[in-house]
C-alpha positions as CSV (number, residue, x, y, z in Angstrom):
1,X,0.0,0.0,0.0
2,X,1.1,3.3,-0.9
3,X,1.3,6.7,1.7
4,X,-1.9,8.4,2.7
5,X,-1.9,12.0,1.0
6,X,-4.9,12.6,2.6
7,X,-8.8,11.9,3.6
8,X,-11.0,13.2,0.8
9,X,-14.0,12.7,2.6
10,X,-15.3,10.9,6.2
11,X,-19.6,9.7,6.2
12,X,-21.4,7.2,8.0
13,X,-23.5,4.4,6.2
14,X,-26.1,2.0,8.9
15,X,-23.9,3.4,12.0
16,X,-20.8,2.0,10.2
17,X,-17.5,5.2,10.0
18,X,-16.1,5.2,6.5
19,X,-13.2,7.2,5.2
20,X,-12.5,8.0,1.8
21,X,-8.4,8.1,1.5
22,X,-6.2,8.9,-1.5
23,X,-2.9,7.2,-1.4
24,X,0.6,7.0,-3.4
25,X,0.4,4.7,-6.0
26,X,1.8,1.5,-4.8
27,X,4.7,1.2,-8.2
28,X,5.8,4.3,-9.1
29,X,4.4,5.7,-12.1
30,X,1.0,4.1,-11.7
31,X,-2.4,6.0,-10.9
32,X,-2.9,6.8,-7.1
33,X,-5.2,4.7,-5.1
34,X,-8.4,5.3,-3.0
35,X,-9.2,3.7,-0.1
36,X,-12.7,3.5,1.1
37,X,-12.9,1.8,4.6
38,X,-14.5,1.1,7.8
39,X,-13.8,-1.2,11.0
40,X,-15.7,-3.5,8.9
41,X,-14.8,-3.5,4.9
42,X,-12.0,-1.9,2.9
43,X,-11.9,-1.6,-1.0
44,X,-9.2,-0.4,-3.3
45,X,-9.3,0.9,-6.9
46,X,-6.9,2.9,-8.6
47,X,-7.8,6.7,-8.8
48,X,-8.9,6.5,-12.6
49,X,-11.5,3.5,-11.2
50,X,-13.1,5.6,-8.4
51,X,-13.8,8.7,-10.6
52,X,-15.8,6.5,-12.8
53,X,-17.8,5.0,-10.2
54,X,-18.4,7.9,-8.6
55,X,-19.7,9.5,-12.1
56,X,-21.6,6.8,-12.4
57,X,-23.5,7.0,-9.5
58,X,-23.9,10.6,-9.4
59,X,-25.8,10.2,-13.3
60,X,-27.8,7.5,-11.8
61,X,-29.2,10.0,-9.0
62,X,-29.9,12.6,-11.7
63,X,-31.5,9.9,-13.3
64,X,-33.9,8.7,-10.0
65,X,-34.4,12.5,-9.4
66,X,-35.9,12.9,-13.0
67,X,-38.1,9.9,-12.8
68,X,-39.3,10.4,-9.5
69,X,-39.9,14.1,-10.3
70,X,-37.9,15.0,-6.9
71,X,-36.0,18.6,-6.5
């Protein structure tokens, strides 16, 4: 594992603590790494990886929002 840069962002999800962390890329010259974890899960992805997700699922509540007809 790579060195913590920093926390991008700290929630809770049904009374579990996650942390969002972007690390050093574990071989230099790859694509840093986030770290989503809790006292209960960790995942992984490279940075490239997360970004897509994270578009992904920000479309997909645009998407609910439009259906539903919510603000």
């Amino acid at each position: 594992m790579g060195e913590k840069i920093k926390t991008i962002s700290k929630g809770k999800i049904l009374n579990n603590n996650f942390e969002i962390e972007l690390n050093e890329p574990t071989i230099y010259g790859q694509d840093e790494q986030i770290h989503i974890q809790s006292n209960k899960v960790r995942v992984e992805m490279d940075k490239k990886d997360f970004v897509k997700y994270s578009l992904s699922i920000l479309l997909a509540e645009k998407n609910l929002k439009i259906l539903k007809k919510l603000k």
